[in-house]
Kinemage of the C-alpha trace (Angstrom):
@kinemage 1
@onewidth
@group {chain A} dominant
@subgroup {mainchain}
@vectorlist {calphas} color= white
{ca unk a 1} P 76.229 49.584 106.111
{ca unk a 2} L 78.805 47.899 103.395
{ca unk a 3} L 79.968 51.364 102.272
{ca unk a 4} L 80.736 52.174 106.086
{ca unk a 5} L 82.604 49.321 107.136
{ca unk a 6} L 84.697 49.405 103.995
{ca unk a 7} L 85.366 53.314 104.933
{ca unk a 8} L 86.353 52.158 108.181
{ca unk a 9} L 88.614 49.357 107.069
{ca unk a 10} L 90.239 51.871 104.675
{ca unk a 11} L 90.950 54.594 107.197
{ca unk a 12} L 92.703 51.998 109.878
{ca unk a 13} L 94.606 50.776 107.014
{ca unk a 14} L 95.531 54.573 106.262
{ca unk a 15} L 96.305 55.262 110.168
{ca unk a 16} L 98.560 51.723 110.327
{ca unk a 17} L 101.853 52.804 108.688
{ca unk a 18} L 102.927 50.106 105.976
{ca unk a 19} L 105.914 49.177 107.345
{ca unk a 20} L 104.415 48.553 110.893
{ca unk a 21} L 101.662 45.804 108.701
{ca unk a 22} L 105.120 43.796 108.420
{ca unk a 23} L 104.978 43.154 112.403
{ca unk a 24} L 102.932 41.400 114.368
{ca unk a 25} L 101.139 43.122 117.393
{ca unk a 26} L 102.703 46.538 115.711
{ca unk a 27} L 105.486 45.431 117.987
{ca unk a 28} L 108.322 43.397 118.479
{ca unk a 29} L 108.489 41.932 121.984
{ca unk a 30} L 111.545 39.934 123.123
{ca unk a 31} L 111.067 37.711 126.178
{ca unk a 32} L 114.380 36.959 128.262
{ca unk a 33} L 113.528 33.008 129.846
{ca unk a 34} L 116.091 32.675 132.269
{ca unk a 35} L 117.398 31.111 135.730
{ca unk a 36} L 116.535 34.532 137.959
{ca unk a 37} L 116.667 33.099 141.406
{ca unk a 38} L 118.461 29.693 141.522
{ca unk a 39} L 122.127 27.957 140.826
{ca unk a 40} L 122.574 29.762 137.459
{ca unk a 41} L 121.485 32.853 138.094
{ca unk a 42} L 124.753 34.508 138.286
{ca unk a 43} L 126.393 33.330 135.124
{ca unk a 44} L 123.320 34.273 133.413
{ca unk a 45} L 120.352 35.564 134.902
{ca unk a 46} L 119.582 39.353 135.501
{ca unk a 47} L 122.694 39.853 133.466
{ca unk a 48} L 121.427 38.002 130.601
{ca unk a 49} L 118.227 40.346 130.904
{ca unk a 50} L 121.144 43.307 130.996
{ca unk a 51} L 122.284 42.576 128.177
{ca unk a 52} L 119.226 41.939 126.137
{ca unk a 53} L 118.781 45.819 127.337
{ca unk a 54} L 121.704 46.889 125.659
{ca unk a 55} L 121.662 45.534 122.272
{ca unk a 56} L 117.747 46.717 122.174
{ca unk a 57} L 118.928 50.116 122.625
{ca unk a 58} L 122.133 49.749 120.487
{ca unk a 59} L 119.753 49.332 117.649
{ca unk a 60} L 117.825 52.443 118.604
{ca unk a 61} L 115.331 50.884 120.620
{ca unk a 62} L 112.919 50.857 117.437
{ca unk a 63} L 112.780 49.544 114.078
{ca unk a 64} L 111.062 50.720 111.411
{ca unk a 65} L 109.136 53.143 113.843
{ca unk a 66} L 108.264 49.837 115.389
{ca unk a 67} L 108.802 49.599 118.622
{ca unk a 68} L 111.217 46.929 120.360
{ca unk a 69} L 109.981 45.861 124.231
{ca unk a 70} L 111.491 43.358 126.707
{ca unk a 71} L 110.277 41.494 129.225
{ca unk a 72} L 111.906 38.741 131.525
{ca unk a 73} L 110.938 35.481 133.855
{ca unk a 74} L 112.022 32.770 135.856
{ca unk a 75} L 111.786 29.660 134.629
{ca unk a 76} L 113.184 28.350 137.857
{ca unk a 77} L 114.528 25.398 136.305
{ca unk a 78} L 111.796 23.595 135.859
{ca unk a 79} L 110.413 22.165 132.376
{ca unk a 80} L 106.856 22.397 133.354
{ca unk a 81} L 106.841 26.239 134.475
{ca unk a 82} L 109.328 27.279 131.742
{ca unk a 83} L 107.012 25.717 129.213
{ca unk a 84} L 103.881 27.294 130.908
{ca unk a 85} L 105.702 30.338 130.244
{ca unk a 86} L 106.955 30.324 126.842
{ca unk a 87} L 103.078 29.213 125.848
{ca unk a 88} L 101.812 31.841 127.533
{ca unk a 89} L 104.424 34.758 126.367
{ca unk a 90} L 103.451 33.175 122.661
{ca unk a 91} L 99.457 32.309 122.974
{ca unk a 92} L 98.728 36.135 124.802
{ca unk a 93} L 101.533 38.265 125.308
{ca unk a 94} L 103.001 38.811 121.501
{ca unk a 95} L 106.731 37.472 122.226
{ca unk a 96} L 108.561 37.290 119.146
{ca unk a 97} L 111.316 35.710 120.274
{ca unk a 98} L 112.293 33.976 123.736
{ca unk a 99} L 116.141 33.992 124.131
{ca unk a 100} L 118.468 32.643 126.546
{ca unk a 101} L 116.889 29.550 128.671
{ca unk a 102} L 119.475 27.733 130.596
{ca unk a 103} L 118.698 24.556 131.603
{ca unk a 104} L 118.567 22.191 129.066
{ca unk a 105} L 115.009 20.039 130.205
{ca unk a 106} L 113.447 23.461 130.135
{ca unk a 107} L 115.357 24.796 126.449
{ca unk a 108} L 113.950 21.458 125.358
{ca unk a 109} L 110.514 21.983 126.180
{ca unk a 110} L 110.131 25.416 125.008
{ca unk a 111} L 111.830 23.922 121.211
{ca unk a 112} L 108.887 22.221 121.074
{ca unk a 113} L 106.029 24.813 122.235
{ca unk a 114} L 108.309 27.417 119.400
{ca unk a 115} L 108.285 25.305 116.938
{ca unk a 116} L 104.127 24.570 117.579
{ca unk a 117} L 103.872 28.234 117.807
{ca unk a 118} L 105.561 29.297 114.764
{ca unk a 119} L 107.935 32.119 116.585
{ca unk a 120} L 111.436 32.138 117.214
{ca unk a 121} L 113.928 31.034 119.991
{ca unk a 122} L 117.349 31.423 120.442
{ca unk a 123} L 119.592 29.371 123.219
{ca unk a 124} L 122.838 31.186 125.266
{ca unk a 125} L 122.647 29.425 128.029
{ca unk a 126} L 121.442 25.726 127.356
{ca unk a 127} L 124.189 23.431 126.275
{ca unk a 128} L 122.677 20.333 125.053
{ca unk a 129} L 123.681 19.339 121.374
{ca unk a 130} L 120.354 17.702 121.073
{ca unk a 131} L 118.771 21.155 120.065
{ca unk a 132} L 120.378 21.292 116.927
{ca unk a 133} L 120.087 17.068 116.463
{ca unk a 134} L 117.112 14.797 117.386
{ca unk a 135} L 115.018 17.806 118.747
{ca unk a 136} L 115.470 20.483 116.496
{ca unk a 137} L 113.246 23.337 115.221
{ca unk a 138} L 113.311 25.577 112.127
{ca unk a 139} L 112.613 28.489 114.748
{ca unk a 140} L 115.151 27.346 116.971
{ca unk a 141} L 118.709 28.771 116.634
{ca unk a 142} L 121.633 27.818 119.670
{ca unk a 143} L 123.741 30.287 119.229
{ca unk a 144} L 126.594 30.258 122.100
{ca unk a 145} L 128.152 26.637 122.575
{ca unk a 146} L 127.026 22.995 123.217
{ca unk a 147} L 127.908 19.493 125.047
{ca unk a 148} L 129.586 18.603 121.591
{ca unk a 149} L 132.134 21.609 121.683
{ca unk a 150} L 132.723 21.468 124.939
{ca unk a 151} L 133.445 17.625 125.029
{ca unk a 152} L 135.617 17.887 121.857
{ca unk a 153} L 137.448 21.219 123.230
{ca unk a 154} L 138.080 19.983 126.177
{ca unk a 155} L 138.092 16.069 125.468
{ca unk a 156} L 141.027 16.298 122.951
{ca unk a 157} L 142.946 18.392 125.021
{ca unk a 158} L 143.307 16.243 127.643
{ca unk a 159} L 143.992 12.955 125.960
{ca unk a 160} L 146.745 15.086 123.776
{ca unk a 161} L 148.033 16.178 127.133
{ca unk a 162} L 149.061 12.298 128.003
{ca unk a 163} L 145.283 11.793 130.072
{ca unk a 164} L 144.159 7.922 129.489
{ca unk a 165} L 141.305 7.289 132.036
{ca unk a 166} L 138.636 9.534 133.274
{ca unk a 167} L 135.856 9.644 135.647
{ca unk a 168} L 132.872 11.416 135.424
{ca unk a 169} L 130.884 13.471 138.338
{ca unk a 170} L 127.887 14.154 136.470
{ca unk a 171} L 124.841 16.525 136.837
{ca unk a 172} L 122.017 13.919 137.020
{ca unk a 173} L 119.684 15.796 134.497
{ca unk a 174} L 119.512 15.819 130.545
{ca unk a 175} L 122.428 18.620 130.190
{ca unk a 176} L 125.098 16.786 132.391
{ca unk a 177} L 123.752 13.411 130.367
{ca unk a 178} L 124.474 15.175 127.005
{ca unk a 179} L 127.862 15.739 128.254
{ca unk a 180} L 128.858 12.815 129.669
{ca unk a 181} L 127.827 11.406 126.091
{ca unk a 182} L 129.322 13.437 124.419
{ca unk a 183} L 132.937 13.679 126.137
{ca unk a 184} L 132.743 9.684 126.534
{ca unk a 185} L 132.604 9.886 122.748
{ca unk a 186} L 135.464 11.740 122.007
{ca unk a 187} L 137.987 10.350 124.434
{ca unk a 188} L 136.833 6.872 123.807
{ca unk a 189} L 137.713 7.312 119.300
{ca unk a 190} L 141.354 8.698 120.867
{ca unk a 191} L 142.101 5.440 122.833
{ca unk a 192} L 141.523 6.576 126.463
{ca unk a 193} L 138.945 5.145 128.716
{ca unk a 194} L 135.579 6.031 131.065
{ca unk a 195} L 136.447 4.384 133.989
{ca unk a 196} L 133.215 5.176 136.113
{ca unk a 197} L 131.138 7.955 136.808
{ca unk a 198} L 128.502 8.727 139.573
{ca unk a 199} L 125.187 11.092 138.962
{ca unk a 200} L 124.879 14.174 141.232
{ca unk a 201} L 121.389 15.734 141.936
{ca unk a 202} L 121.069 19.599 140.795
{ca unk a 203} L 121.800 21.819 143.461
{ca unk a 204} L 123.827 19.133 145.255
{ca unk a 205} L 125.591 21.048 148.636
{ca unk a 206} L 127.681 17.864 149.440
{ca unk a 207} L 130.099 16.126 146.544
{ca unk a 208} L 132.362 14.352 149.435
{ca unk a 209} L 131.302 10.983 148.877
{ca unk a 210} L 131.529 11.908 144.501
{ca unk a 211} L 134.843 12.800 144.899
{ca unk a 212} L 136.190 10.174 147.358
{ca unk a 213} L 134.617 7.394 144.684
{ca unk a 214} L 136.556 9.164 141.950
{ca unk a 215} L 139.626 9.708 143.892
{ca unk a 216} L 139.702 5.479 144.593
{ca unk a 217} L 139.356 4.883 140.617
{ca unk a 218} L 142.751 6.224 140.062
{ca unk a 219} L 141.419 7.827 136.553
{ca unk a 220} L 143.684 10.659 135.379
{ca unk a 221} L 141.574 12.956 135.128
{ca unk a 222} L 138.071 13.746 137.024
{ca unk a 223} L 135.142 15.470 134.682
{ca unk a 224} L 133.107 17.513 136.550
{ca unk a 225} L 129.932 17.181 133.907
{ca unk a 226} L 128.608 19.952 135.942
{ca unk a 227} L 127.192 23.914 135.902
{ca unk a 228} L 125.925 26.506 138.147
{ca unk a 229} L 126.724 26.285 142.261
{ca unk a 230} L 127.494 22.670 141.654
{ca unk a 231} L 130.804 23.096 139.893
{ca unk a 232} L 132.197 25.486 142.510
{ca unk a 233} L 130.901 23.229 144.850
{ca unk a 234} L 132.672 20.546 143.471
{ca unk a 235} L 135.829 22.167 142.853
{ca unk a 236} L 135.936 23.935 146.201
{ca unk a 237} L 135.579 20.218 147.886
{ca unk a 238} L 137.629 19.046 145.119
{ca unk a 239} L 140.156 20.747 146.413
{ca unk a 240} L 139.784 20.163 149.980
{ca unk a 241} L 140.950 16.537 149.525
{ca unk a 242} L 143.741 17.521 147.735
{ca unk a 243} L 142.587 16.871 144.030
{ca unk a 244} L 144.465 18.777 141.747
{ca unk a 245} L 148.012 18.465 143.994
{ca unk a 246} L 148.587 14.980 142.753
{ca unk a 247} L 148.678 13.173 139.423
{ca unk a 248} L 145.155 13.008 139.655
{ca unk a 249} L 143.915 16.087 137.140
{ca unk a 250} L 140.667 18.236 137.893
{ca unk a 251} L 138.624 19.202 134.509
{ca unk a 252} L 135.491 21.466 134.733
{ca unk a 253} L 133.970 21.077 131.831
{ca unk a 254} L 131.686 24.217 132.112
{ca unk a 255} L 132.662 26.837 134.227
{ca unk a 256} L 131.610 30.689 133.956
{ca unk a 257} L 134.178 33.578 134.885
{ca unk a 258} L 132.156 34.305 137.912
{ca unk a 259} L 132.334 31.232 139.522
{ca unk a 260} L 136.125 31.576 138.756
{ca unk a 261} L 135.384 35.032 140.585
{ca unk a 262} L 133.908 33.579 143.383
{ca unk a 263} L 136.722 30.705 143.765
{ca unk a 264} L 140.001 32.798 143.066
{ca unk a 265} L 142.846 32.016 141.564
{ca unk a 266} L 144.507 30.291 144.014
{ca unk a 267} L 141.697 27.600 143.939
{ca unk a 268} L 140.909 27.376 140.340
{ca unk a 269} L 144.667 27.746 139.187
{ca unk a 270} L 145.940 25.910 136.646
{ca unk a 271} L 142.309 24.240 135.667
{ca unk a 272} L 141.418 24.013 131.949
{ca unk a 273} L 137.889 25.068 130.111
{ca unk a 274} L 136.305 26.179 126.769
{ca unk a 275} L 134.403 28.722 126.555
{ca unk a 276} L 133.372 30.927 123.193
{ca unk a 277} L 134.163 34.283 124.974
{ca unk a 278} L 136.073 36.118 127.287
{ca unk a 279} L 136.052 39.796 128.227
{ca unk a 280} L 139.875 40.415 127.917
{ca unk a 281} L 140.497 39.320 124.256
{ca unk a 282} L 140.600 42.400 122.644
{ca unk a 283} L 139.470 45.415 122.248
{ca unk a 284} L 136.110 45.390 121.089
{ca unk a 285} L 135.914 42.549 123.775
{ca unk a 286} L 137.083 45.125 126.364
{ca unk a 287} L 134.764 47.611 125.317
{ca unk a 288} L 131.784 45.854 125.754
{ca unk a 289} L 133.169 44.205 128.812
{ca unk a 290} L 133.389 47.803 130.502
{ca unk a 291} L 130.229 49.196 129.516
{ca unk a 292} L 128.371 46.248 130.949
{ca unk a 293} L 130.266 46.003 133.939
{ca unk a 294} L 129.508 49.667 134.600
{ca unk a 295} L 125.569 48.058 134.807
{ca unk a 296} L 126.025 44.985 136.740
{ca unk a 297} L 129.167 45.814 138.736
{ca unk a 298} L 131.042 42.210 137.440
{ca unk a 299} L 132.626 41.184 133.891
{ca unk a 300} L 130.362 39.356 131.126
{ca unk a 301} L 130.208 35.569 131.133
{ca unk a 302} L 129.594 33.677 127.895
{ca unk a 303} L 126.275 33.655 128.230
{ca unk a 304} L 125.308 37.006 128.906
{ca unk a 305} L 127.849 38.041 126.268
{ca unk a 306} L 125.764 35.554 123.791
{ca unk a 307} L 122.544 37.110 124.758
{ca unk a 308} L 123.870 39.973 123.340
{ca unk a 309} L 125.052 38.955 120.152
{ca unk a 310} L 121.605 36.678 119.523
{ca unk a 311} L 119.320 40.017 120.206
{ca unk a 312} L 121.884 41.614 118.323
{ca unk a 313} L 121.499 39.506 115.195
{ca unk a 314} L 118.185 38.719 115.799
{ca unk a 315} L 117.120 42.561 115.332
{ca unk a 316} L 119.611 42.742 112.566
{ca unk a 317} L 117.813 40.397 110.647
{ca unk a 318} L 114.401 42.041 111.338
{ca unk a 319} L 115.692 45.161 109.965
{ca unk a 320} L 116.986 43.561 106.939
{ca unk a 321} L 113.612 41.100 106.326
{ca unk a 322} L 111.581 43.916 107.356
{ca unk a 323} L 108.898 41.478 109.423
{ca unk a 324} L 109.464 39.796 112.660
{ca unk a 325} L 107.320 36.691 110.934
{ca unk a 326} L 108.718 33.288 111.599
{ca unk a 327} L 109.798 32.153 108.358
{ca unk a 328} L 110.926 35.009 106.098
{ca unk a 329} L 112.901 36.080 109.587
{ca unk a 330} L 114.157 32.687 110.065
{ca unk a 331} L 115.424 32.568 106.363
{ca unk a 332} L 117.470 36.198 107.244
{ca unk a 333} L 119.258 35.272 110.103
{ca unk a 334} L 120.664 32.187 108.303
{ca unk a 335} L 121.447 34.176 105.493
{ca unk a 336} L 123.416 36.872 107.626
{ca unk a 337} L 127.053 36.637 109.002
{ca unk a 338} L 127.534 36.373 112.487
{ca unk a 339} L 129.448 39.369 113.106
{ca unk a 340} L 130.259 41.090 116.579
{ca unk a 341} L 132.175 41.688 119.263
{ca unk a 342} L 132.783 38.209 120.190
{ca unk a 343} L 132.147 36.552 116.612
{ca unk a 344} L 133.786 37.138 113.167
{ca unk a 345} L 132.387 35.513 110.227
{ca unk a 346} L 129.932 33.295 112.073
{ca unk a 347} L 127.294 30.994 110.287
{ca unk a 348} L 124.271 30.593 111.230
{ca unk a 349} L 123.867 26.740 110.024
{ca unk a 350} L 120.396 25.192 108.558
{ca unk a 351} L 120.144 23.316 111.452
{ca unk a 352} L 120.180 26.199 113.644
{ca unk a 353} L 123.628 25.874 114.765
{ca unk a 354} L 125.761 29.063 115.193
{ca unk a 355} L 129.292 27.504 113.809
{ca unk a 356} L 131.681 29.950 115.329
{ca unk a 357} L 135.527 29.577 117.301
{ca unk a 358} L 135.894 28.088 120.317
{ca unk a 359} L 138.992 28.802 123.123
{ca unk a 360} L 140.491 26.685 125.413
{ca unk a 361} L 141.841 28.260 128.438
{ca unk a 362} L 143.444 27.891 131.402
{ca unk a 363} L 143.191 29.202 134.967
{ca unk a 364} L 146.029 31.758 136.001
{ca unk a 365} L 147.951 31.213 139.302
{ca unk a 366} L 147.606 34.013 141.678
{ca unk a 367} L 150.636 35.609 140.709
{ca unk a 368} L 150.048 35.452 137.142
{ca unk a 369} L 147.074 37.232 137.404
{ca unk a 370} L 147.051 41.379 137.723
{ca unk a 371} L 144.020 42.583 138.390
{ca unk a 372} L 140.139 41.265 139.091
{ca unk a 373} L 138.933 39.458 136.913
{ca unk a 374} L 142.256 38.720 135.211
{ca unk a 375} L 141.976 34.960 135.120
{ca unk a 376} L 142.413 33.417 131.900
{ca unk a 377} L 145.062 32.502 129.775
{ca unk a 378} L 144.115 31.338 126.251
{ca unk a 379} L 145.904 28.265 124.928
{ca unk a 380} L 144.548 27.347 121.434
{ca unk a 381} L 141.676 28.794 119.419
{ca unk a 382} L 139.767 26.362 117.823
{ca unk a 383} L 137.975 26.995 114.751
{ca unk a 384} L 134.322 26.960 114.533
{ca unk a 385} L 134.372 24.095 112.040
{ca unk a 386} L 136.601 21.893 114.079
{ca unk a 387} L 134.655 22.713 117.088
{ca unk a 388} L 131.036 21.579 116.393
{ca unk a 389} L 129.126 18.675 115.213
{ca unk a 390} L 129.127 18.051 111.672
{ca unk a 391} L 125.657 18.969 109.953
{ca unk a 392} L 125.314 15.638 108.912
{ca unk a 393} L 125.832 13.817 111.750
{ca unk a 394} L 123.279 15.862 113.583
{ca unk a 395} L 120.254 13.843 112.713
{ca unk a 396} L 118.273 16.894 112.387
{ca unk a 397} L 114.764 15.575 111.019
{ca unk a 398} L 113.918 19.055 109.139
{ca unk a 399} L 117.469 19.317 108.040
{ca unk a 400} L 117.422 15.942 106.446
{ca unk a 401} L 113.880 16.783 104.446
{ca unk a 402} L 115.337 19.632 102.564
């Protein structure tokens, strides 16, 4: 009975090529957590899951004769299912790695369930800074921007520009908190001042009353601390009671080229943001622009563009550890440059941290602009360094250990 079991042992090991023994499940499985039905859905959503697609089959769809599968969800942005989820795609379904996950509540909880599970997540679409501070995870990477960069992008810029009193509108959930915090910081260190602020429920259809109250504090310049549907809502109201035609500045803080898409020009003109990619850079930003606009019929945002490059690296760095296992992969993709169409020389930081440039842009008036999609102008790169939170004022837990 001995002799046959150990026969039988010996011939799956034989039939189980060596390299595939490297990979759990014989498989690497990628799982796409994203906003599919509700206010984020078009700066990310399906075309985050499009462009998971593409950088599976730019790297051949296989690795190591091991083959690479996709899958997708909504985590409809809710903490609770979007945990449920990520447990589930971890505990029974083989995921690998979960990518993407706007939202921050929801990025939050799944940190914690990836770094129970000992797998690997990577953030486009979440911007909280906290993920790479207070709760971060040696399996969690957040790889596209954060409140910090944006705040300090888009902060500095505006008191350099003369600004010296703001007022927040604020998305009343942890992302439009981290925001808020972190923007107060910066502008409050250069001398200006947070003259009040109001909280705005997610989804919100009607900002009237927001922007009235901000309007009456006679702040230079009105944050929106908002994503999604609310910051077109906002800046389409915005604009109705004249905001933006005065002294009184408008500053969207996070704002995808679609919803510039969906406002136009002649609304959004002349309105600054940061962002960490845009499809008519260059070249090899063109190029990858076109191909997935020939999919989803409208240019990349950041996000989707970031779920590329995360996938991207992430197989890269499977190839080159030759294992999709937690630590030895985790140990590769810090160890690799961050190097593709819409990053050059980018670190991958312990922390988790992708430290790469960031742009600050500005809205083109309707005349300036050619052609759809032609919308931004870029007015200052800023270099990854510059950008991002220090390492060591991060307060990373795992960071501080080592």
């Amino acid at each position: 009975m001995k002799k046959r079991l150990l026969l039988a042992a010996l011939l799956a090991a034989a039939i189980i090529p060596p390299a595939a023994a490297q990979y759990s499940d014989n498989a690497i499985k990628i799982g796409v957590l994203s906003d599919l039905s509700g206010p984020l859905a078009d700066n990310t959503g399906q075309g985050g899951v499009t462009a998971a697609q593409m950088a599976i089959d730019d790297a051949g769809g296989s690795i190591d004769g091991v083959p690479i599968t996709l899958i997708s969800a909504d985590h409809q942005n809710k903490a609770d299912i979007g945990a449920a989820i990520a447990r589930k795609w971890y505990e029974s379904e083989g995921v690998d790695l979960i990518v993407d996950v706007p939202n921050s509540a929801v990025a939050l909880a799944v940190q914690g369930i990836t770094r129970e599970k000992n797998r690997v997540v990577i953030f486009s679409g979440p911007a909280i800074s906290d993920l790479t501070g207070k709760a971060c995870s040696p399996n969690g990477f957040h790889w596209t921007y954060d409140t910090y960069s944006l705040a300090h992008v888009g902060g500095e810029a505006a008191v350099s520009s003369g600004a010296k009193s703001f007022f927040f509108i604020t998305s009343d959930f942890a992302f439009g908190h981290a925001l808020e915090r972190d923007m107060t910081n910066v502008v409050t260190a250069k001398g200006a001042k947070v003259v009040g602020g109001v909280k705005s429920p997610l989804n919100n259809p009607d900002f009237a009353s927001f922007i009235l109250q901000a309007q009456s504090s006679k702040a230079d310049v009105i944050v929106l601390a908002t994503s999604g549907d609310d910051t077109t809502n906002a800046i389409k109201q915005a604009g109705e009671f004249g905001v933006g035609q005065s002294k009184q500045k408008l500053m969207s803080l996070l704002i995808a080229i679609n919803e510039v898409h969906a406002l136009g020009t002649k609304t959004a003109q002349g309105m600054l943001l940061t962002s960490a990619f845009y499809w008519d850079m260059n070249d090899e930003t063109r190029v990858f622009a076109k191909r997935f606009f020939e999919k989803r019929k409208a240019m990349p945002s950041m996000y989707q563009a970031g779920v590329y490059s995360a996938v991207a690296h992430y197989l890269k760095s499977v190839k080159a550890a030759k294992t999709d296992r937690a630590e030895k992969l985790t140990a590769k993709m810090r160890e690799l440059p961050v190097s593709d169409f819409m990053t050059k020389n980018g670190v991958v930081r312990a922390d988790g941290r992708v430290v790469r440039d960031m742009y600050l842009f500005q809205v083109k008036t309707p005349e300036e602009s050619k052609q759809p999609w032609d919308y931004y102008k870029l007015l200052e790169t800023i270099p990854g360094e510059k950008a991002f939170r220090p390492l060591s004022e991060g307060g990373c837990d795992y960071v501080a250990k080592q």
